[in-house]
C-alpha positions, 0 to 999 in steps of 0.5 A: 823899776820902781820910782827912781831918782835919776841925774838930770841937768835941770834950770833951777829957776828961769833964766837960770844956768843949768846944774847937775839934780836928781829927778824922779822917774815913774814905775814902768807901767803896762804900757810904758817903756824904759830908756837909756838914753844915750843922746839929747839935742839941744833944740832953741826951743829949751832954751826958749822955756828955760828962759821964760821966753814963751811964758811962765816955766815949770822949775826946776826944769829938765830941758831935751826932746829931742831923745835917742836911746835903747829900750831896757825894759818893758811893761807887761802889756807892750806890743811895739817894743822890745829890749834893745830896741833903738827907739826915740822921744820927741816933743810930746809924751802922751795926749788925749787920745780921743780928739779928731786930731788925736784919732787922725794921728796929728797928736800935736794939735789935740785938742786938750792940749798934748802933754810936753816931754818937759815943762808940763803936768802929766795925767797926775799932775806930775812934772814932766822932766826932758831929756837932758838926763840919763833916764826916761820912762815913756809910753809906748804909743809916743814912742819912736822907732830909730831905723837901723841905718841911722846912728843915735847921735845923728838922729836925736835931733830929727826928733824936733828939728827933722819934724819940723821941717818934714812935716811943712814940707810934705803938706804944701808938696814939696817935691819935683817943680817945686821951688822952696826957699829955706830961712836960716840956715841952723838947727831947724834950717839945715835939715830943711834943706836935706829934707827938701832936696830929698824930696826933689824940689830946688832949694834955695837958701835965704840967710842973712850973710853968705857966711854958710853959703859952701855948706849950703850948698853941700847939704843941697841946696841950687841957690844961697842969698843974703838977706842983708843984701836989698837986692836979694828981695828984688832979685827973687820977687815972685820965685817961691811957691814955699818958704819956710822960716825957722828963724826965732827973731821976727822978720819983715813978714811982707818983704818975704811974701812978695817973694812968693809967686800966686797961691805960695805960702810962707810957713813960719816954724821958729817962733819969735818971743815977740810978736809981728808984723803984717800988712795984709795987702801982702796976703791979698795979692797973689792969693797967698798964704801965711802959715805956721806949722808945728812938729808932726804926729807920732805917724808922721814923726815915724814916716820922716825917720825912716825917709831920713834912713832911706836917703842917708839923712842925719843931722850935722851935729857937734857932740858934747859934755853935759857940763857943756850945756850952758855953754853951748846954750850961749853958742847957740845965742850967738849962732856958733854951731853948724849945726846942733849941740846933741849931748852924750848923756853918759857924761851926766 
């Protein structure tokens, strides 16, 4: 395959709705594979950066990393992957390679800065396009393999809304005797909850109405609260030894570190477009933890799909047309998905 033009759905310029373009794809290197892609998640994060949110864009922009598709073909110098393989894409497509982080397999955190699967310049100085498109040209060593007992559509999104979650999630132990609170109950949200209940610990769900409670419940959580309801923050003072919040709006950072019992952490994975706010007597007593944590590794990222294949995990998706897109970024707004738009890419 030489460069190519390949249809996308692209945001011309910031805030902007999506429209169908051509992008170009690079010639298949040694190391590279190509991939039909065959579905993309819509993560808030594209949206995020289509609108600007996070900080000036690169337009036009082919928004999707969360990628799910089959291997058509291969560079010479491939050793991981083959023709029909079931593979997958992520957050990043390549990094330094050299660093600590790098060497450690914690590629999200390199040093010199990973290169984003879209809005980025790669090696060359080239944009990065997504996956919102039909097409994608990657290098194997950022690459994922899809295990068989998980379907394309469903897995799409464990590649950013599964890591995100899974990756907090395994490094403050959740597990056995481990009591967990979950915030938000949406993309990110509701493969926590799987997650943490897969893992063994007791979930309990903090969103801002009971509106979700039955499906909660159903994707395992033991307890579901309403934040909107005050009594909820005294009810559960002290219970948590984990929250992680997925939520994208800032929160009343204090009233949910009270919730933590002595040496508990509150993880944040949504990120707010504006900043917080934090008392930190609320750190200081109870020796407690504020932290964030961002996807996972190509190791971990790989570990995570093959527990969500061990246990039967996928996301709850809702399918739909490329000329859905802009339409499903305005539900997403307003929370009208249970619980992630993936994108059937033959309609692109």
């Amino acid at each position: 395959m030489s460069v190519t033009q390949v249809p996308a759905y692209a945001a011309p310029a910031a805030k902007a709705p999506l429209e169908r373009v051509t992008v170009p794809r690079r010639p298949v290197g040694e190391h590279d594979v190509l991939i039909d892609i065959k579905y993309a998640g819509i993560c808030h994060s594209d949206i995020h950066q289509a609108n600007d949110g996070w900080g000036e864009g690169i337009f036009p922009m082919v928004p999707g990393h969360e990628i799910a598709g089959i291997v058509t073909e291969v560079g010479a110098g491939v050793t991981k992957f083959a023709v029909g393989d079931r593979v997958g894409v992520g957050c990043f497509v390549d990094s330094c390679r050299e660093c600590e982080y790098c060497l450690r397999g914690q590629e999200q955190y390199c040093i010199k800065g990973m290169t984003g699967t879209y809005n980025a310049l790669d090696k060359n100085g080239e944009p990065t396009y997504g996956g919102y498109s039909t097409h994608i040209v990657v290098d194997e060593n950022y690459t994922l393999r899809i295990p068989d007992g998980v379907e394309l559509d469903v897995a799409a999104p464990l590649l950013c809304a599964g890591i995100t979650l899974y990756s907090p999630l395994r490094h403050w132990q959740a597990g056995p005797g481990k009591k967990i609170a979950i915030v938000g109950l949406g993309g990110l949200g509701h493969m926590g909850v799987k997650i943490a209940a897969a893992l063994g610990a007791e979930v309990t769900v903090l969103s801002q109405s009971l509106r979700k409670k039955e499906d909660g419940l159903k994707l395992g959580a033991t307890h579901y609260y309403a934040t909107s309801d005050p009594s909820t923050f005294e009810e559960l003072a002290g219970s948590f030894d984990l929250i992680v919040s997925t939520v994208s709006a800032p929160l009343g950072l204090d009233r949910y570190l009270a919730l933590l019992k002595v040496d508990g952490a509150l993880v944040n994975v949504g990120a707010p477009e504006e900043p917080v706010e934090l008392n930190l007597f609320s750190v200081i007593g109870g020796r407690k933890t504020l932290a964030g944590s961002m996807i996972g590794g190509i190791p971990e990222t790989q570990e995570m799909l093959e527990f969500c294949a061990e246990h039967g995990l996928g996301a709850e998706i809702e399918v739909i047309s490329a000329d859905r897109i802009n339409e499903a970024y305005e539900r997403v707004l307003s929370s009208d998905v249970r619980y992630r738009f993936v994108i059937d890419t033959a309609t692109i």
